[in-house]
C-alpha positions as CSV (number, residue, x, y, z in Angstrom):
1,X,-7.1,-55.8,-82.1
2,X,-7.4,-55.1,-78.4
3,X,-7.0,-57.8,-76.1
4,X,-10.3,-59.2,-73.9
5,X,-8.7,-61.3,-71.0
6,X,-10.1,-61.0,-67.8
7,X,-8.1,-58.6,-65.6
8,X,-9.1,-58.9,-62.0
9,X,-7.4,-55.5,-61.0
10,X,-9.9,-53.6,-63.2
11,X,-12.6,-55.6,-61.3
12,X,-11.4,-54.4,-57.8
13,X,-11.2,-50.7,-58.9
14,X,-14.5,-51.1,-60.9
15,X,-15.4,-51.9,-57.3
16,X,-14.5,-49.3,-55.4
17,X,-15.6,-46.9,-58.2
18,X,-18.8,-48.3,-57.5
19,X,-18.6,-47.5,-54.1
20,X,-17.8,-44.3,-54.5
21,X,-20.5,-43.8,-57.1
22,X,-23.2,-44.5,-54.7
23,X,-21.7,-42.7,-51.9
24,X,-21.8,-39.7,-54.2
25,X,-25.2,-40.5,-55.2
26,X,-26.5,-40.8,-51.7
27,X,-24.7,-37.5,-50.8
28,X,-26.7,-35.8,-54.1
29,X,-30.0,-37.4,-53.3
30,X,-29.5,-35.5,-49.9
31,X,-28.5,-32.5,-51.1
32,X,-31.7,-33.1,-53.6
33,X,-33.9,-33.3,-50.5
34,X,-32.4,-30.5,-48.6
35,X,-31.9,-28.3,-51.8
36,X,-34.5,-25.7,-52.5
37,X,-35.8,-23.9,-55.7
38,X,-34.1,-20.8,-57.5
39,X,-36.8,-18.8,-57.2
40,X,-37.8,-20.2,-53.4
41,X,-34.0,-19.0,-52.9
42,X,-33.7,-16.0,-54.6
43,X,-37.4,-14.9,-53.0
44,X,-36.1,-15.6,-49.1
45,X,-32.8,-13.0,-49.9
46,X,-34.6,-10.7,-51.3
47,X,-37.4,-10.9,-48.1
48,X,-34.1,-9.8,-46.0
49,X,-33.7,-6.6,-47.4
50,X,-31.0,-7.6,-50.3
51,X,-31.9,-7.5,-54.3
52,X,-31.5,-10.8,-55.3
53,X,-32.5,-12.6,-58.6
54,X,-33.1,-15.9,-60.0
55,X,-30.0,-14.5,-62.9
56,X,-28.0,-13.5,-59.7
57,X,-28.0,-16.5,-58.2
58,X,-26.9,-18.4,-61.3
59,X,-24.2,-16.3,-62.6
60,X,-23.1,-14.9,-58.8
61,X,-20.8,-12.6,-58.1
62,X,-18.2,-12.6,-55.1
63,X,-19.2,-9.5,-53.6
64,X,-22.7,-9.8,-53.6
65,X,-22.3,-13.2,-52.4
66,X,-19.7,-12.4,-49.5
67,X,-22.4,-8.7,-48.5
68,X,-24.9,-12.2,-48.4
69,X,-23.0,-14.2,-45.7
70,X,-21.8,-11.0,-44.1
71,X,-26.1,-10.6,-43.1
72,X,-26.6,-14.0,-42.4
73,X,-23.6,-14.2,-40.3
74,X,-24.9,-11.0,-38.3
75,X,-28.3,-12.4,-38.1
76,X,-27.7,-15.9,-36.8
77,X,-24.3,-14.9,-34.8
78,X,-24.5,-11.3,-34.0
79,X,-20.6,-10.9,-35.7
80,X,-19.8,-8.2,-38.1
81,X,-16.9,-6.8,-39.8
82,X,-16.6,-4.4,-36.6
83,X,-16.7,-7.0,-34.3
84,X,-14.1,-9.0,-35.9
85,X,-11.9,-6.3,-37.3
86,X,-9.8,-5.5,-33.7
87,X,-9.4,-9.3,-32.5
88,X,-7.6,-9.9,-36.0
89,X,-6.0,-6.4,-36.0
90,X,-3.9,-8.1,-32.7
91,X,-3.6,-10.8,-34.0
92,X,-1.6,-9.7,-37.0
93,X,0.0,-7.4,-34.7
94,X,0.9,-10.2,-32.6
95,X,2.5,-12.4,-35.8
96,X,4.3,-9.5,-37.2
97,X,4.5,-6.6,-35.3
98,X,2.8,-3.3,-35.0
99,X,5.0,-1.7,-38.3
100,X,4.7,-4.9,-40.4
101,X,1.0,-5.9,-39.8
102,X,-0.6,-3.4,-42.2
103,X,1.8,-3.9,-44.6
104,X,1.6,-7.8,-44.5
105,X,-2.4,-8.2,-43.5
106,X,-4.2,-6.0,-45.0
107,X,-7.6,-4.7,-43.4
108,X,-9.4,-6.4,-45.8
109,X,-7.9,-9.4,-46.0
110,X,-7.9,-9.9,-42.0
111,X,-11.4,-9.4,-42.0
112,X,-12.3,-11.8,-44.6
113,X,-10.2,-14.2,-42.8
114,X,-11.8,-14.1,-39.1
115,X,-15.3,-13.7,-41.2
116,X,-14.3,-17.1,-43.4
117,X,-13.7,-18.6,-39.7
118,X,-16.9,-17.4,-38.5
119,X,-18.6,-18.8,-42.0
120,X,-17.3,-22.1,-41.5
121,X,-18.2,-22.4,-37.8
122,X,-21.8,-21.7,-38.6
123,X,-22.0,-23.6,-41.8
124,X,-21.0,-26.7,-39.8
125,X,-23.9,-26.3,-37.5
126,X,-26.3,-25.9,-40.4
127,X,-24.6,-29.0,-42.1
128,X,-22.1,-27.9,-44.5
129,X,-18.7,-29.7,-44.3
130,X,-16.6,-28.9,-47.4
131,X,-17.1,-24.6,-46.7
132,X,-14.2,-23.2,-48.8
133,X,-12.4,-19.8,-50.2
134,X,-13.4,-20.7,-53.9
135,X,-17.4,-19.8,-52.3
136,X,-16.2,-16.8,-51.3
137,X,-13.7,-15.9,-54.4
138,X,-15.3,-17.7,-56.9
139,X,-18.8,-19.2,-55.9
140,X,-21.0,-21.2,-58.4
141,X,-24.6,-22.0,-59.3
142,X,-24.6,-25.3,-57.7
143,X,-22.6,-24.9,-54.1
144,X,-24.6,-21.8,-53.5
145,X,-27.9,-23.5,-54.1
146,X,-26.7,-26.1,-51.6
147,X,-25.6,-23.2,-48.9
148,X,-27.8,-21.0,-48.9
149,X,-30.9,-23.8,-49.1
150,X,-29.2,-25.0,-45.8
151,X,-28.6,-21.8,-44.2
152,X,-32.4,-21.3,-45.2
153,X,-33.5,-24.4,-43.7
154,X,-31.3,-23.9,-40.5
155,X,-33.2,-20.6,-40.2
156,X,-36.9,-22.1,-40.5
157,X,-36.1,-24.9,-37.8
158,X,-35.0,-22.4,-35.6
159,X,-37.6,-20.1,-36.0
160,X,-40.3,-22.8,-36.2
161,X,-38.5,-24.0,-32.7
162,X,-38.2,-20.3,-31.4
163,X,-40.1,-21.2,-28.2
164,X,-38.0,-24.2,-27.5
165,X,-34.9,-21.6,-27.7
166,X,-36.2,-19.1,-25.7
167,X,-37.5,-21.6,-23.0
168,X,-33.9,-23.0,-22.8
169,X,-32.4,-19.4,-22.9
170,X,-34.4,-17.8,-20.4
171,X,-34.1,-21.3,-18.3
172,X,-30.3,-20.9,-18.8
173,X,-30.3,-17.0,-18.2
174,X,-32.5,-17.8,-14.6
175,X,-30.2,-20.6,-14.0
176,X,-27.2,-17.8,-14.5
177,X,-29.0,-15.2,-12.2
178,X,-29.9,-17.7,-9.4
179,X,-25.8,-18.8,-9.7
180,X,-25.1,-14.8,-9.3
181,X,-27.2,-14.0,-6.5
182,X,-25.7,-17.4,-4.8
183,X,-22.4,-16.6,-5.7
184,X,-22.6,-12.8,-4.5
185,X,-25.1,-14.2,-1.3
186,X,-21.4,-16.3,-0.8
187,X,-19.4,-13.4,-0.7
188,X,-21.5,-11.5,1.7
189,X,-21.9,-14.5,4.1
190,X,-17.7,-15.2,3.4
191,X,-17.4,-11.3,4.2
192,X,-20.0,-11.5,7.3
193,X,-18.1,-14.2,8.6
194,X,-14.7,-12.6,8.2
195,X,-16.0,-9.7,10.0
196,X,-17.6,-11.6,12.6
197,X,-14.5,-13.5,12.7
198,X,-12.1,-10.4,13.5
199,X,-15.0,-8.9,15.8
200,X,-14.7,-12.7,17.6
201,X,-11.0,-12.2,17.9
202,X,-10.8,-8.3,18.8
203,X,-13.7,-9.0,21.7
204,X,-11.6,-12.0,22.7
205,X,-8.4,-9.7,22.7
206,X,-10.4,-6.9,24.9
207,X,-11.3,-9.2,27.2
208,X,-8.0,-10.9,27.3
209,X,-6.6,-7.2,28.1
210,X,-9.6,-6.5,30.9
211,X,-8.7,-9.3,32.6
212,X,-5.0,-8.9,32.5
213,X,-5.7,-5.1,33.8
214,X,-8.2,-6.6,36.5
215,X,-5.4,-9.1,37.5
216,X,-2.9,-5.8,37.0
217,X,-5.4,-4.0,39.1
218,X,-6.1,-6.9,42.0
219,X,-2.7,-6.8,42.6
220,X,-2.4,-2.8,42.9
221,X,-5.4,-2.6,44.9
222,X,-3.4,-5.5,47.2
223,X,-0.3,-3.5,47.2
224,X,-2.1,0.2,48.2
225,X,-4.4,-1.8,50.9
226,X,-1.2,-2.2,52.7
227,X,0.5,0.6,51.8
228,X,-2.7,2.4,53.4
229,X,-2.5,0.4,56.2
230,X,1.1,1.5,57.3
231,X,0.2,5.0,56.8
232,X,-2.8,4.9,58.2
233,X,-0.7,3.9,61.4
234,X,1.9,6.2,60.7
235,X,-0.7,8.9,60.9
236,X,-2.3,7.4,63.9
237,X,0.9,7.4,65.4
238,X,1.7,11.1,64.4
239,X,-1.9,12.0,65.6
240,X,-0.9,10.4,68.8
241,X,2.2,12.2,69.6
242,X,0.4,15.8,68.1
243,X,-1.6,15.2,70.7
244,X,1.0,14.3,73.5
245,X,2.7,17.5,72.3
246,X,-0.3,19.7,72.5
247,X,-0.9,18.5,76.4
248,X,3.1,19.0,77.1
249,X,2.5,22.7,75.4
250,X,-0.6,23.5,77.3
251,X,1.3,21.8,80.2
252,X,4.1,24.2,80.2
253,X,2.0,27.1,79.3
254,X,0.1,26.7,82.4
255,X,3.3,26.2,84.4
256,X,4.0,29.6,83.2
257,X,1.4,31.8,83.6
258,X,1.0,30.0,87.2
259,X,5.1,31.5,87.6
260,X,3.7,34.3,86.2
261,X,1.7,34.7,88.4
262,X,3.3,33.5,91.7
263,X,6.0,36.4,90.5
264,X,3.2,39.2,90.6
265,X,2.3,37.7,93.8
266,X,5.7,37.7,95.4
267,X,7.2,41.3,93.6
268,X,5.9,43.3,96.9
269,X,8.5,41.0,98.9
270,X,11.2,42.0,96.8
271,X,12.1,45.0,98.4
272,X,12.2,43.6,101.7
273,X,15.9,42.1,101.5
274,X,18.3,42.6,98.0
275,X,20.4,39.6,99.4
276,X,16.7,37.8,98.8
277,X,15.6,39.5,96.2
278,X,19.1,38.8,94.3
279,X,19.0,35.7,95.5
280,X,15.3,35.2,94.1
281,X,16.1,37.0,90.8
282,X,18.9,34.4,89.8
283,X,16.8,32.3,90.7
284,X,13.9,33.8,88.7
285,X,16.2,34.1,85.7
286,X,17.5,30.6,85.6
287,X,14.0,29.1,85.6
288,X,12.8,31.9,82.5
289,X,15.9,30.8,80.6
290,X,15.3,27.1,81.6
291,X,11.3,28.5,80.2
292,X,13.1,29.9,76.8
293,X,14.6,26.9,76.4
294,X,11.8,25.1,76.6
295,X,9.3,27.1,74.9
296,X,11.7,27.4,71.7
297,X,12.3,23.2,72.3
298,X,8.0,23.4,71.5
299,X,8.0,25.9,68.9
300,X,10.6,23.6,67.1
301,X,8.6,20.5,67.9
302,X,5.7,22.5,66.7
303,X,6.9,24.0,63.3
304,X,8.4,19.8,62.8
305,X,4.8,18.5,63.1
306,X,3.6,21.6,60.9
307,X,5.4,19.9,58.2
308,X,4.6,16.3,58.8
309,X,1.3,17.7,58.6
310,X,2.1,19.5,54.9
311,X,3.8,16.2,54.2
312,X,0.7,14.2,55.5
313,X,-1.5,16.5,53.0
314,X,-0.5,15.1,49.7
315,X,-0.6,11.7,51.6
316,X,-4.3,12.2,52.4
317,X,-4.9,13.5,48.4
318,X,-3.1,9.7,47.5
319,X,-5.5,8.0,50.3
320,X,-8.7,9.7,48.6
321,X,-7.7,8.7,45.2
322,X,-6.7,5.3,46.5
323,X,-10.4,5.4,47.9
324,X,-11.6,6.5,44.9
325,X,-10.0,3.1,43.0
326,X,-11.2,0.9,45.8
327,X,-14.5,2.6,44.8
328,X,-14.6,1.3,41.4
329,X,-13.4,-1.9,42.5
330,X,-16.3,-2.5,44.6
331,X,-18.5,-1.5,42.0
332,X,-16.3,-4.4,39.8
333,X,-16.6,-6.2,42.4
334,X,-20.7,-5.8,42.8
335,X,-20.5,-6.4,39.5
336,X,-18.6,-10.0,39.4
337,X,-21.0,-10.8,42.4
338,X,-24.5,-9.9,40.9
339,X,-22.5,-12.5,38.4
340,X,-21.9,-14.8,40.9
341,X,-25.8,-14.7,41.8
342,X,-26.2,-15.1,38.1
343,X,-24.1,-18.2,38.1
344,X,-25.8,-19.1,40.9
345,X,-29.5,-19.0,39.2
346,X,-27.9,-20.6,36.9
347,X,-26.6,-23.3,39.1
348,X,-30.1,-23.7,40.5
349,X,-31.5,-23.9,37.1
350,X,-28.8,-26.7,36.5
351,X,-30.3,-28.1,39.3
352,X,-34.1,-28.7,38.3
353,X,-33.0,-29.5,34.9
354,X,-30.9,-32.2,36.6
355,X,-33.9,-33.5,38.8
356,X,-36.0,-33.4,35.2
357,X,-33.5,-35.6,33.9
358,X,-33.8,-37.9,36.8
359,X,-37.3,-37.7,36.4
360,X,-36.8,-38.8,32.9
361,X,-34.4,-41.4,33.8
362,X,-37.6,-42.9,36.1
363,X,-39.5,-42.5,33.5
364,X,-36.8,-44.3,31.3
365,X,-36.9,-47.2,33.5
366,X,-40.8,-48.0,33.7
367,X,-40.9,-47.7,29.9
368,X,-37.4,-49.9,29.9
369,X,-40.0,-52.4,31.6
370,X,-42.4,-52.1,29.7
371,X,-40.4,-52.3,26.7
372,X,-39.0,-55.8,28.6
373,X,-42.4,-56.7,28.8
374,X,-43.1,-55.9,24.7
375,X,-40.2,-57.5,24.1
376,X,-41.3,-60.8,25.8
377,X,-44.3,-61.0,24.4
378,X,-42.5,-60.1,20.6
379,X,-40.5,-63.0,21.4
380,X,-43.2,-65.2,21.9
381,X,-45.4,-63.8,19.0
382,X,-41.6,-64.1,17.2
383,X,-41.3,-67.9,18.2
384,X,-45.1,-68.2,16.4
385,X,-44.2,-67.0,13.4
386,X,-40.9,-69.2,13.3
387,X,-42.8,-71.8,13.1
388,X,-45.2,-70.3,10.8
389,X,-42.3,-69.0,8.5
390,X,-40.8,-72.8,8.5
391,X,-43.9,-74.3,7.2
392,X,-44.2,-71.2,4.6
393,X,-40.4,-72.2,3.8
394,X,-41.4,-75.6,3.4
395,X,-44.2,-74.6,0.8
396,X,-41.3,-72.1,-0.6
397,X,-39.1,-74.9,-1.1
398,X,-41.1,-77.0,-3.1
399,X,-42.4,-73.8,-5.2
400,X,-38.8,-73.0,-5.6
401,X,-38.2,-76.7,-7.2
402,X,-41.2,-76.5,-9.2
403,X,-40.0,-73.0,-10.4
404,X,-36.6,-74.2,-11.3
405,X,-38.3,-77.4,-13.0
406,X,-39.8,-75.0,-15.2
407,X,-37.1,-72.5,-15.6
408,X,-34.5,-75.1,-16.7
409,X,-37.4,-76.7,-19.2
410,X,-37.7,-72.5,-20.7
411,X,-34.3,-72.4,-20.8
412,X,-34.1,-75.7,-22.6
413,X,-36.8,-74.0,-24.9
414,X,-35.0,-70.8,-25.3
415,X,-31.9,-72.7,-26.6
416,X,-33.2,-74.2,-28.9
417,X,-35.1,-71.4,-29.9
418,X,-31.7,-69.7,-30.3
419,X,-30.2,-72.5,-32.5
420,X,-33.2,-72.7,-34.7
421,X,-32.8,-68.7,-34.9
422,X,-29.3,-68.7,-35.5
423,X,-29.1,-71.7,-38.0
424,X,-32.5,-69.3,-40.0
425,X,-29.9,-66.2,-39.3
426,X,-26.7,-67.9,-41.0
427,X,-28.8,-69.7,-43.7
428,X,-29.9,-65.8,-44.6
429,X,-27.0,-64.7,-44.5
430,X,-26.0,-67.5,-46.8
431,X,-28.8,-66.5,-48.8
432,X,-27.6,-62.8,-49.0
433,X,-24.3,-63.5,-49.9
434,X,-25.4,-65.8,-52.1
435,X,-27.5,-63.4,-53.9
436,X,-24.8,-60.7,-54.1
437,X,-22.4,-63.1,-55.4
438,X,-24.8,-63.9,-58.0
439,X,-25.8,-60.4,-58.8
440,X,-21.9,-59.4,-58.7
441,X,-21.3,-62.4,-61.2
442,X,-24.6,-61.3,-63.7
443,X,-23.2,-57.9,-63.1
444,X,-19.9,-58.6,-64.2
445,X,-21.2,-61.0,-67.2
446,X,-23.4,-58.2,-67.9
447,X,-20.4,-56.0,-68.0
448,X,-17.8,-58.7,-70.2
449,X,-20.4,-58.9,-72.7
450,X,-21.0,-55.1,-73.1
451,X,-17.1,-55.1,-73.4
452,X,-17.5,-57.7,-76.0
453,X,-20.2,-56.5,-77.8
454,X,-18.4,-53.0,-77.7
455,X,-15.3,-55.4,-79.2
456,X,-17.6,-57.1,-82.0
457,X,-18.8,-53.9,-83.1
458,X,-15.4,-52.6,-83.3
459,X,-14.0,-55.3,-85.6
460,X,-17.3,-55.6,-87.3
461,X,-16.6,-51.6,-88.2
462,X,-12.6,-52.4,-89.3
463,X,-14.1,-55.2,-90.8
464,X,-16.5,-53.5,-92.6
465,X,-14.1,-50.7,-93.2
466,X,-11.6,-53.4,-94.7
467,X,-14.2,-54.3,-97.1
């Protein structure tokens, strides 16, 4: 005869099977309210296109089932077999190599995994946990029911909330273009500001370089000034003794053709005496040599200032170009002083804004007063309401005390509001446990005295038996 002592182990896993018991039955009553008709099922499929029965859905098969999430995965995720095929084709390639990924990972087999992953994904956003293989291998009446009712349900709450979703999309979409058009605005202002940038630095260079080639050409313009100084008096000086040269030639020239001359004059007295005339013809001769002499001495001074003068030519080409450059320099230089007058303008400009300001800063100084005077009469309009304020702070005072009189006697209240409510809170919690310690003890009576009954009627039945 079986034993009936009380074994309080059996109680404590009677307990949790209790618990366990009601968590599953809360899970069904869910899956109850969320699970929809056969027929409501098997009509929504077939709506999409796919022959479907009420006998289908009872005794499924795996590929109808799988060609059934395939659609609902492309219709809620926009992922096919084609769309899932090369990310797991480098995947495997990736695990085993190019050679050994076919052979290892099939086609099919890759595809059902990244659609399995794709499955589950989506079935946890409609509210399906426990997604496995077996639904895909070997699904049953029940689990289908319960997928495909909330795969169903997912798809009327978002179509019922299809303008919600679009509002959101296209807000998210204008919220992407705007961050576009910013970000490519960026990069245009980024590349405009580079590019002014380098324009900043290449005008800066440039003007750098002008001025260095001003400096470059100050000092050039410096250097030729003198240089055309000292040949402007080396010509001067050249012209001078041209000159001196020119009178000495005409000088002797005349002194000849007056000999000349005299001669002609004096040739009839030649014959007269040969001592004379011999006498006159040595003397003749030694003044046309001495003449020779001198008139080659000119023509050698004469060809030497010929070429100073060809030297002097290119000289003069230099001084014209020189002229030239101190040309442009003036016109530089016309140009720094119209910037000079600019400057000046400027200056004077400068100079009425500076008598506005003193004109302000008088006018600063009567409203200074004035604000003295304000401030005076704040003051005493200030001193006024001090006093009114310290009567108001009197009053305030006593309000205050009166106020914390009555907040201390609320906060007496409230306390013992609080006690009263926690003493009525722990006495129903008494109460509660109370009453589950009582229905646990009539449940577990209840249960002992099934167990006995169960043993009564067993030895009644041996006993009976026996008999």
């Amino acid at each position: 005869m079986p034993s009936m002592d009380f074994n309080p182990r059996i109680s404590i896993a009677r307990g949790s099977q209790q618990s366990s018991q009601q968590k599953r039955t809360k899970e069904q009553d869910e899956d109850a309210f969320m699970n929809l008709s056969d027929r409501e099922i098997a009509g929504c499929i077939s709506d999409i296109g796919i022959a479907f029965t009420i006998e289908d859905l009872r005794n499924p098969k795996a590929p109808q089932v799988q060609k059934i999430f395939e659609w609902f995965a492309e219709l809620l995720t926009n992922t096919t077999r084609e769309v899932v095929a090369p990310a797991m084709k480098a995947a495997a390639e990736d695990l085993c190599g190019a050679d050994d990924a076919e052979r290892i990972f099939t086609a099919d087999t890759r595809e059902l995994m990244g659609f399995f992953v794709t499955m589950r994904r989506l079935l946890l956003e409609c509210g399906i946990r426990d997604f496995t293989f077996s639904d895909l291998y070997k699904p049953q009446h029940g689990r289908l029911v319960k997928i495909f009712s909330y795969i169903i349900n997912f798809i009327r709450f978002r179509e019922s909330q299809t303008g919600v979703i679009d509002e959101h999309y296209n807000s998210s979409e204008n919220t992407k273009n705007q961050i576009e058009q910013l970000y490519h605005e960026n990069q245009e202002k980024e590349e405009q500001l580079e590019e002014m940038q380098q324009n900043r630095k290449n005008v800066e260079q440039a003007i750098r370089d002008k001025e260095k080639r001003n400096e470059d050409l100050k000092t050039r313009l410096y250097e030729l000034n003198k240089a055309q100084k000292v040949v402007h008096e080396k010509l001067e000086r050249v012209k001078e003794e041209q000159n001196r040269l020119k009178v000495a030639l005409q000088d002797k020239t005349t002194a000849v053709m007056t000999t000349r001359q005299e001669a002609s004059k004096l040739r009839p007295y030649t014959e007269q005496s040969p001592a004379v005339l011999e006498q006159s013809l040595q003397t003749l001769n030694s003044n046309l040599h001495n003449d020779r002499a001198e008139i080659e001495r000119l023509d050698k001074r004469t060809r030497a200032l010929q070429t100073s003068c060809d030297t002097f030519t290119p000289l003069i080409a230099d001084i014209t170009a020189l002229h030239n450059l101190l040309c442009n320099l003036h016109a530089d230089l016309g140009k720094e002083d119209e910037e000079a007058k600019s400057a000046a303008k400027n200056r004077e400009a400068l100079a009425d804004k500076s008598y506005k300001v003193r004109e302000v800063g008088r006018e600063e100084r009567s409203l200074r007063m004035q604000l003295e005077q304000s401030k005076a009469k704040t003051e005493r309009l200030r001193r006024d309401a001090e006093g009114k304020a310290a009567n108001t702070n009197a009053k305030m005072t006593a309000l205050r005390q009166t106020h914390e009189e009555l907040t201390a006697e609320r906060q007496d209240r409230h306390r013992e509001v609080e006690r009263r409510r926690i003493r009525i809170e722990q006495t129903v919690k008494k109460m509660d446990d109370l009453k589950y310690n009582i229905e646990r003890e009539v449940q577990e009576a209840r249960e002992e005295y099934m167990k006995m009954e169960s043993h009564i009627r067993l030895y009644m039945t041996e006993m009976e038996q026996s008999i």
